[in-house]
C-alpha positions as CSV (number, residue, x, y, z in Angstrom):
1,X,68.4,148.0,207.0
2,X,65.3,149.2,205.0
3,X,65.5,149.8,201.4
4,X,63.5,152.5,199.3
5,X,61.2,151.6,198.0
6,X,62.1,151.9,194.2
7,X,64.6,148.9,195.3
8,X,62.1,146.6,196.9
9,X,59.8,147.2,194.0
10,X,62.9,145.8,192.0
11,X,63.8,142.9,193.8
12,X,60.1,141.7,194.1
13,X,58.9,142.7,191.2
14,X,60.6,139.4,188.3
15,X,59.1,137.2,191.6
16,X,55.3,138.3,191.4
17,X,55.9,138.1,187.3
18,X,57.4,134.6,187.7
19,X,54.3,133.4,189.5
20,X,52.0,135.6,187.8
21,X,52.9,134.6,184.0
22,X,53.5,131.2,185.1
23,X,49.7,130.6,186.4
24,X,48.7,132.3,183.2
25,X,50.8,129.8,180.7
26,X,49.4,127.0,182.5
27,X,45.6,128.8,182.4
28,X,46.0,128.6,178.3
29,X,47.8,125.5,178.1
30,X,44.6,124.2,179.2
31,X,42.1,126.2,176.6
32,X,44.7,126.1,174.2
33,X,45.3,122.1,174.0
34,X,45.8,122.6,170.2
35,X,48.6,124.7,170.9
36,X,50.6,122.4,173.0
37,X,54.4,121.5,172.7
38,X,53.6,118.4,175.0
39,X,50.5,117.3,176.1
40,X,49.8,117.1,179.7
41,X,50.0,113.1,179.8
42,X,53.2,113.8,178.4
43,X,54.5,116.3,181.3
44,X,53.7,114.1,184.1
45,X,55.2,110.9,181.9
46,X,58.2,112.4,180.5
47,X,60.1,114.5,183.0
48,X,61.8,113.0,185.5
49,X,61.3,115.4,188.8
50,X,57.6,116.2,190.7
51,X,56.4,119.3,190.1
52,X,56.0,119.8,194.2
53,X,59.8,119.3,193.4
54,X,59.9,121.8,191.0
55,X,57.7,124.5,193.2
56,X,60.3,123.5,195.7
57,X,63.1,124.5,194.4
58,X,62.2,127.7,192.1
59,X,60.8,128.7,195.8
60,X,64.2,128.3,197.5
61,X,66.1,130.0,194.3
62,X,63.4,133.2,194.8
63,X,65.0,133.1,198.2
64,X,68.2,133.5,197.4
65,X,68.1,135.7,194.3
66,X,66.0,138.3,196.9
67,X,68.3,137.8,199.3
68,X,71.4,138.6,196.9
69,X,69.5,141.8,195.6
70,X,69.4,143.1,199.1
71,X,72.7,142.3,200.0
72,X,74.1,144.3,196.7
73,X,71.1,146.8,196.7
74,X,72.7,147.9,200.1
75,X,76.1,147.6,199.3
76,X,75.8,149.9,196.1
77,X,73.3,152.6,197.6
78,X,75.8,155.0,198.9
79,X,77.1,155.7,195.2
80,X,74.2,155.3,194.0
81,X,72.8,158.3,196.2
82,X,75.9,160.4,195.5
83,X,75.2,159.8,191.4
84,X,71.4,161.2,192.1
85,X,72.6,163.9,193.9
86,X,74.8,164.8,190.8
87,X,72.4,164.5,188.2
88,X,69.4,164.9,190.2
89,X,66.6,163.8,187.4
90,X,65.4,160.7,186.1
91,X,67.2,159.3,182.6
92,X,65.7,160.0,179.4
93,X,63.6,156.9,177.5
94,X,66.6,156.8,175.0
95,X,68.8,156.2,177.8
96,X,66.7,153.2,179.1
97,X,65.9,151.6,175.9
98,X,69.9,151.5,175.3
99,X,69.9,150.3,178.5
100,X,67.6,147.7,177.5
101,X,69.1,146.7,174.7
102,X,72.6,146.3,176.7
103,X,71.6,144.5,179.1
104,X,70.2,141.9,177.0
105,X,73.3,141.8,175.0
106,X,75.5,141.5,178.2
107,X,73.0,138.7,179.4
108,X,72.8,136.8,176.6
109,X,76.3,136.2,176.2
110,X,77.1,135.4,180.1
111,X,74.6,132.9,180.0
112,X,75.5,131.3,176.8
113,X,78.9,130.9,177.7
114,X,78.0,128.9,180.9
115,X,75.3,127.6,179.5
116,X,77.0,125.5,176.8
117,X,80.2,125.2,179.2
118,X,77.4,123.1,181.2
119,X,76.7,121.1,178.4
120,X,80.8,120.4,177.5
121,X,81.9,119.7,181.1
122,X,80.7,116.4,182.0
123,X,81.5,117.0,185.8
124,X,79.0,120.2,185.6
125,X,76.0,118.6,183.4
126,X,76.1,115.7,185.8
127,X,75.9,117.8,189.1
128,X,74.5,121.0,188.4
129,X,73.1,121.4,184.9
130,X,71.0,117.6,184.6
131,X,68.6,119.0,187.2
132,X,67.3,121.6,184.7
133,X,67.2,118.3,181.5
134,X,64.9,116.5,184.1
135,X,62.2,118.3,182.2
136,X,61.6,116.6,179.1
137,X,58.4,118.3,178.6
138,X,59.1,122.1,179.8
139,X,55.9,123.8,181.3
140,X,56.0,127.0,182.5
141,X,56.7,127.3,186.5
142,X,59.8,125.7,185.8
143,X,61.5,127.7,184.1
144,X,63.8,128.1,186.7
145,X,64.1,125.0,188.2
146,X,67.8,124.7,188.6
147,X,70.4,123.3,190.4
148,X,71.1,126.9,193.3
149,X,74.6,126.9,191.8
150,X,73.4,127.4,188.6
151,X,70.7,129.7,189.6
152,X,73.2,132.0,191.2
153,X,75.6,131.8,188.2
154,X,73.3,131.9,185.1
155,X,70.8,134.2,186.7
156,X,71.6,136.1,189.8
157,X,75.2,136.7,189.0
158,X,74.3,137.2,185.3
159,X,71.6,140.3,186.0
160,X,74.5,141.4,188.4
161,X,76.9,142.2,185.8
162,X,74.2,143.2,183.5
163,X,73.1,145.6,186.1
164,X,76.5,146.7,186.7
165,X,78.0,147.5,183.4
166,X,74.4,149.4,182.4
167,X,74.4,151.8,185.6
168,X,70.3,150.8,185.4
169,X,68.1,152.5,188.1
170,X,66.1,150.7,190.3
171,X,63.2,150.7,188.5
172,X,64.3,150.6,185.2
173,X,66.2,147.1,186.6
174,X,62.5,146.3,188.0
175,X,61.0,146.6,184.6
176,X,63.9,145.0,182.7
177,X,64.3,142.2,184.7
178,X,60.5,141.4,185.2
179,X,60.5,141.6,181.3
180,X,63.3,139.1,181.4
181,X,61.4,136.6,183.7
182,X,58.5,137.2,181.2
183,X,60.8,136.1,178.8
184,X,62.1,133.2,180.7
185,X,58.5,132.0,181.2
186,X,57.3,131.8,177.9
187,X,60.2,129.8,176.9
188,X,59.3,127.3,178.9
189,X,56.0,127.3,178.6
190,X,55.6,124.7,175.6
191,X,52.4,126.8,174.5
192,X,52.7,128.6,171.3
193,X,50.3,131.3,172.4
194,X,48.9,132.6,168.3
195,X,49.7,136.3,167.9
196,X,52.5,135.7,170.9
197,X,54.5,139.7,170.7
198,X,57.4,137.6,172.1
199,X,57.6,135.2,169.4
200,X,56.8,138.0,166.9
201,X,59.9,139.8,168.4
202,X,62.6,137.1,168.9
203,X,63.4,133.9,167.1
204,X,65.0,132.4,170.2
205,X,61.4,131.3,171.4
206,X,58.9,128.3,173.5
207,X,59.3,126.2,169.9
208,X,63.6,127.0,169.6
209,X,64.2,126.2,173.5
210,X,62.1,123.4,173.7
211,X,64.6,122.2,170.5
212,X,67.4,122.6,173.1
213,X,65.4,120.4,175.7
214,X,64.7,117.4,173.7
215,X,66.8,114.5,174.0
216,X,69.1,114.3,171.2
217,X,68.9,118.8,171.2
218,X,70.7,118.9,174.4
219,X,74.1,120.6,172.8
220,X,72.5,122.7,170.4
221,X,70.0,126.4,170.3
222,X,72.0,127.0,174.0
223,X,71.1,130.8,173.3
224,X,68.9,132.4,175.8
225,X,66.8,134.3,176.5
226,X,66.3,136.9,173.7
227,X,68.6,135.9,170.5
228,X,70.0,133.6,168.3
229,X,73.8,135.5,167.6
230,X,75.7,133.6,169.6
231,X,74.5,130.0,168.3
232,X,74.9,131.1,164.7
233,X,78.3,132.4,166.0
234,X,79.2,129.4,167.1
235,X,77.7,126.8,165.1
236,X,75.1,125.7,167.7
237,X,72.5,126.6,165.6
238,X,70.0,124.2,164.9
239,X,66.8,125.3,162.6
240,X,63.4,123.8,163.7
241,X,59.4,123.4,161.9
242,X,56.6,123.2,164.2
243,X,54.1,120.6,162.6
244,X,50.9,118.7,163.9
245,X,51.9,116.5,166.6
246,X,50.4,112.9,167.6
247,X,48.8,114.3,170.9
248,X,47.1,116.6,168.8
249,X,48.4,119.4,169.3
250,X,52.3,121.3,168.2
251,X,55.6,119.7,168.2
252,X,58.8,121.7,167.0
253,X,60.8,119.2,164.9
254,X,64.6,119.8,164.5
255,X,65.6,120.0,160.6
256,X,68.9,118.5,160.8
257,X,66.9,115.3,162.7
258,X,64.3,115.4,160.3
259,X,66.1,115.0,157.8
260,X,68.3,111.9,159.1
261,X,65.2,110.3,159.3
């Protein structure tokens, strides 16, 4: 069954801005060596899957996740067609930005519970959540290179029930959740672009996630993608400076480490 095309537009559109951002990240890793979380020596030497791996498997999740969007895009279009009819105009910008807002709040915590239930269950880190740890080094096209089950928790079912408790429309959830993939990208990127909006806008950023993916940072900064709360909340917090690495380029030193040292 065809969908309009407000929903294909949404269920494409965080796809093309995976693969678009993520070509662009790795473009200025390049000119921006100096800028580097890891070097590139380092991303081939450090993690522990191929990157044809890693295109692989974000490939099969894009699958899935467009396929799930279909499915519930379908399911939900009869009431959403009998809502249109009732208001019959397109909501107001305030209504969208607390949309917005919402739907970061309602993502952020889904996917900070799982995520550090990930970390405490041994059965779950060892089978699902180790594939993501592979990379030592994050670069930027895998920022979603998960185990499926954890893409369709974390991430499909996550936007799901974001979509669901903020009533978004189609193309306010193509906009939000391209923004989110964005988002998602640049974490991951390990380059700390100078003048970055995103890191000018949120503290949970490339340098605070990359804490989370060194070694001995694995059960701490599990927040993601857009802020800190829930790790102060919780005490998961860890504090970071980014100093002059060895390679010659950025490293993002945790304090509580640094200061053991």
């Amino acid at each position: 069954m065809a969908l309009p095309s407000e929903e294909v537009v949404a269920i494409l559109a965080p796809i093309i801005v995976y693969w678009v951002a993520a070509g662009v990240y790795t473009v200025l890793g390049r000119v921006l060596a100096d800028h580097r979380l890891h070097s590139r020596e380092e991303e081939e030497v450090r993690n522990l899957v191929p990157k044809r791996v890693v295109v692989r498997t974000v490939l099969l999740q894009h699958v899935l996740q467009a396929a799930i969007a279909f499915a519930v895009f379908n399911v939900k279009r009869e009431d959403r067609r009998v809502a249109d009819a009732g208001t019959g105009a397109a909501p107001a910008m305030a209504v969208i930005c607390c949309q917005f807002v919402a739907a970061m709040v309602v993502l952020d915590t889904w996917q900070y519970g799982w995520h550090r239930l990930m970390h405490s269950s041994g059965l779950l880190y060892r089978h699902v959540h180790s594939w993501h740890h592979r990379l030592v080094a994050p670069y930027a096209y895998a920022a979603q290179y998960n185990h499926p089950l954890e893409g369709l928790v974390l991430d499909t079912a996550g936007g799901a029930l974001a979509l669901a408790v903020t009533g978004m429309a189609p193309l306010t959830a193509a906009a939000f959740f391209s923004f989110a993939t964005l988002k998602a990208v640049d974490d991951h990127s390990g380059v700390l672009v100078p003048g970055n909006p995103l890191h000018l806008l949120f503290r949970n950023n490339t340098a605070y996630h990359d804490v989370h993916h060194q070694v001995r940072g694995g059960r701490c900064n599990y927040a993601q993608l857009f802020f800190v709360a829930w790790d102060k909340l919780m005490g998961t917090y860890v504090p970071y400076e980014v100093v002059r690495a060895r390679h010659g380029g950025l490293e993002a030193v945790p304090l509580k480490k640094k200061k053991k040292a």
